[in-house]
C-alpha positions as CSV (number, residue, x, y, z in Angstrom):
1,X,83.9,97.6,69.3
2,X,84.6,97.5,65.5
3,X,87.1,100.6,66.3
4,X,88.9,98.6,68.9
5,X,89.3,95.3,67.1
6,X,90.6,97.3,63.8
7,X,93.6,98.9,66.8
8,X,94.2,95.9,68.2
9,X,95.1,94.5,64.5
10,X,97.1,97.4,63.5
11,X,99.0,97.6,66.9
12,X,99.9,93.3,65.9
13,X,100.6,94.2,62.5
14,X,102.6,97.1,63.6
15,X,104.4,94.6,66.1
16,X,104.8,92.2,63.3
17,X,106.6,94.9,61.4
18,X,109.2,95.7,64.1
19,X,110.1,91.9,64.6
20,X,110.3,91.9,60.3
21,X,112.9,94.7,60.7
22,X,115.0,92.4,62.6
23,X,114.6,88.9,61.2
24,X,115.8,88.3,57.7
25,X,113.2,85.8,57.2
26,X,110.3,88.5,57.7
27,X,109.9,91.6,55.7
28,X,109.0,94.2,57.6
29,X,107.8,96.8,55.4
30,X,104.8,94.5,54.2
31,X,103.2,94.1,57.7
32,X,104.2,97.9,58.6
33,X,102.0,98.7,54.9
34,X,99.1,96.4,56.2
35,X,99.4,98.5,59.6
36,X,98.7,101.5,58.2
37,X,95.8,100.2,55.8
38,X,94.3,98.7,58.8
39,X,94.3,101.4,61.0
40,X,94.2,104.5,58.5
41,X,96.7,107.5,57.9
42,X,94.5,109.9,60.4
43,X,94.7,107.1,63.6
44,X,97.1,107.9,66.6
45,X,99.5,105.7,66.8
46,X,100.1,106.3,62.7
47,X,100.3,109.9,63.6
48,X,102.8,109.5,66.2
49,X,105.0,107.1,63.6
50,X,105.2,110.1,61.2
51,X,106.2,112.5,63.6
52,X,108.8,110.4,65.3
53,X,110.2,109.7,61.2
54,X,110.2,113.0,60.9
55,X,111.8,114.0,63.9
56,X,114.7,111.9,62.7
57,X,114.8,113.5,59.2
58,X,113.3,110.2,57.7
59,X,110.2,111.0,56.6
60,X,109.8,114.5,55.1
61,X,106.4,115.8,55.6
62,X,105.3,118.6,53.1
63,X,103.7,121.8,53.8
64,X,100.3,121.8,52.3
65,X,99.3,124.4,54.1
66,X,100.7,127.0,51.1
67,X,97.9,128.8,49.2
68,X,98.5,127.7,45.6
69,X,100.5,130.4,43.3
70,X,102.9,131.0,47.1
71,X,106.3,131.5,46.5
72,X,107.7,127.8,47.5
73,X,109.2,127.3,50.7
74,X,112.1,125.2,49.4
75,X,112.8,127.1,46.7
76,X,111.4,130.8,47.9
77,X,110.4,131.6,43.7
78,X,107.0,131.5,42.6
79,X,105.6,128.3,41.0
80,X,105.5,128.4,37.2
81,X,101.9,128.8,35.5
């Protein structure tokens, strides 16, 4: 129940957020902020939101899968010690 309620406030502030984008009077960014504290970097629909940003080159999602000392990939040269 406590899952579902903390959804159904993210998915309003996340509504919230896209009407904010529009409207001058409301800033967007502060309810899309509260959407993701609500609902948590690891739920869904947050999930889904990266990937779509990223799919449009907006947001850049690093590679932390790299074993530390790995040549980097944006660079290809080995990290300095």
């Amino acid at each position: 129940m406590k899952q579902k309620l903390r959804t159904a406030a993210g998915i309003g502030l996340l509504i919230l957020a896209v009407i904010g984008a529009l409207l001058p009077v409301l800033q967007g960014w502060m309810f899309f902020l509260a959407a993701v504290g609500v609902l948590g970097v690891d739920h869904p629909i947050i999930k889904w939101c990266r990937r779509q940003l990223n799919r449009f080159g907006i947001w850049k999602d690093k590679d932390f899968s790299a074993k530390p000392g790995a040549p980097s990939p944006e660079t290809g040269t080995e990290p300095r010690a």
